[in-house]
C-alpha positions, 0 to 999 in steps of 0.5 A: 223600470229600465228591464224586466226582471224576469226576461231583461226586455225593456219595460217601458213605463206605467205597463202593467205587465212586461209585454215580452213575457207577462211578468206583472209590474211591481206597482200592482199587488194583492192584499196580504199580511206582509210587509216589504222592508229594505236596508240603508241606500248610502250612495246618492246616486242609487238613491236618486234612480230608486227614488225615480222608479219608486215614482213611477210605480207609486206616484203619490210617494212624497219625494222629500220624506223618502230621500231622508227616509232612505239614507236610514239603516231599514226603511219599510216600503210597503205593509200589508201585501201578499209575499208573491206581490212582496218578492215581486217588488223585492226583485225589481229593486235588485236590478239597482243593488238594493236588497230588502227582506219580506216580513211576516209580522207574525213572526215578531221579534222579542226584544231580546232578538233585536238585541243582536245587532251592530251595536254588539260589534261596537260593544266587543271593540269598546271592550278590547281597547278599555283596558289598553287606554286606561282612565277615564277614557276607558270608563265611557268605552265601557258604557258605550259598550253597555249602551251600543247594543240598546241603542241599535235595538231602538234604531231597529225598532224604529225602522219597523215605523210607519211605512214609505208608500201607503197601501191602499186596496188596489182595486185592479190587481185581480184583474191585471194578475188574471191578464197577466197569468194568461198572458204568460200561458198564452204567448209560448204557444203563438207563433212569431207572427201572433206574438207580435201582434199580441205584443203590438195590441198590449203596447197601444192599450198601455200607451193609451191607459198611459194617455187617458192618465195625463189629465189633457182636454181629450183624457178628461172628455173620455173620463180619464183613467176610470171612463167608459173607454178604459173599460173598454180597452179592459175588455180588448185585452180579455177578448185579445187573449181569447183570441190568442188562446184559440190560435195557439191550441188549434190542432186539427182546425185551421186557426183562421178567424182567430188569427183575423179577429186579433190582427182586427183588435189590433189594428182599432187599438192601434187607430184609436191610439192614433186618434187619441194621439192627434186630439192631443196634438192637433187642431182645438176641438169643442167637447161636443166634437170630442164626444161624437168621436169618442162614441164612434171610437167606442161603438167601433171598439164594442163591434170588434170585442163582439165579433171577436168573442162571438166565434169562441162562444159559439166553439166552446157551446159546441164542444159542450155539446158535443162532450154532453 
């Protein structure tokens, strides 16, 4: 996705949330009973970019199958979402002039609806001309205008088939729309100094979520995407937004350690990142030596959240406290 649908920014690929305003990506989705369908994409050039960015939020779409299948006068994307998942999709593919509906499939259809369609126009013209061309010519306008409208109710039909991208239960979604939904509510309310901290840390989670992806020597020692250090990187984006939090409703207090314990998160996000970077790039290591590091990287990483969290827990415990 080339810009954020809600606030324009550049999105840069495979971020779960716009880093500018919190908008979630069109890739995540809750669970639901909706189903997101889009209307025929003549033009080579649009299909091709769609295509691309279809890609890149559902890696496994068959690339072959969704070329044909978008050249089709409906085309359903997705089956079984929630409509704010559906009508986030659906606006992420405006930004290529690609316009699609939301569907309930409670609210089905009778054959007599799927009747109104285009073949009622053909139908209509058929009807005009018969009687001007006479003959036998004027005896097949009248059937096709008999048969125009069932036809378009079967291709209507069938555009309601299988649907392009599988949906599978997305086993993260509460979690990035939890990160996202407070992201939102929190980046308003720093300052432009916090902001960009916050905005730093994000990108290098991101980046290295992207990393542990790739299926490189380093990714796999660390165990990829579902390895110990992206659960940790999970937790740097809660204790992160903790952080944010405290800065931005201190009032009376002096924001201090907040603002110290976010620009700390940063900065071992950001060296992490690097060191991951060099394994990549730089000289062979043997597994043993990747280990040892990437325990060391998460050893630092455990102390930072801890010390980050510790100073909330202990303000909220007090507030209770003194509440009570």
């Amino acid at each position: 996705m080339k810009a954020c649908p809600q606030c324009q920014a550049s999105w840069e690929k495979g971020y779960a949330v716009c880093v500018d305003c919190g908008n979630l990506s069109p890739a995540v989705s809750g669970s639901g009973r909706f189903a997101v369908e889009i209307g025929e994409v003549p033009s080579q050039h649009i299909r091709s970019e769609l295509l691309a960015l279809l890609k890149s939020w559902f890696p496994g779409i068959d690339s072959i199958q969704a070329e044909n299948r978008l050249k089709a006068a409906r085309t359903v994307l997705r089956r079984g979402v929630d409509e704010t998942s559906g009508r986030r999709l659906l606006d992420a593919l405006k930004q290529l002039k690609v316009e699609g509906s939301l569907i309930d499939p409670e609210e089905r259809e009778t054959w007599f609806a799927r009747l109104w369609n285009m073949g009622l126009v053909v139908s209509g013209v058929s009807l005009v001309v018969a009687p001007m061309v006479g003959g036998w010519s004027a005896g097949l306008l009248v059937l096709a205008a008999l048969v125009a409208p069932v036809v378009g109710a079967y291709l209507k039909t069938a555009g309601a088939g299988q649907p392009l991208i599988e949906s599978s239960p997305d086993a993260d979604a509460a979690y990035w729309l939890d990160i996202s939904r407070e992201y939102s509510e929190i980046l308003p309310g720093l300052s432009e100094r916090d902001r960009k901290v916050l905005k730093s840390l994000f990108g290098h989670v991101f980046a290295l979520r992207g990393r542990l992806k790739s299926g490189s020597l380093p990714s796999m020692a660390a165990g990829s995407e579902h390895g110990e250090l992206q659960g940790k990187l999970d937790d740097v984006l809660r204790s992160a937004l903790q952080s944010g939090r405290k800065i931005s409703i201190a009032e009376e207090e002096s924001p201090g350690a907040a603002r110290q314990d976010l620009v700390l998160l940063d900065e071992v996000i950001r060296k992490t990142y690097d060191w991951f970077q060099s394994l990549e790039t730089g000289a062979a290591k043997s597994a043993g030596e990747m280990e040892s590091e990437l325990n060391e990287v998460s050893r630092n990483i455990d102390r930072i959240v801890q010390e980050a969290r510790t100073p909330y827990a202990n303000t909220v415990s007090l507030d209770k406290k003194t509440s009570a």
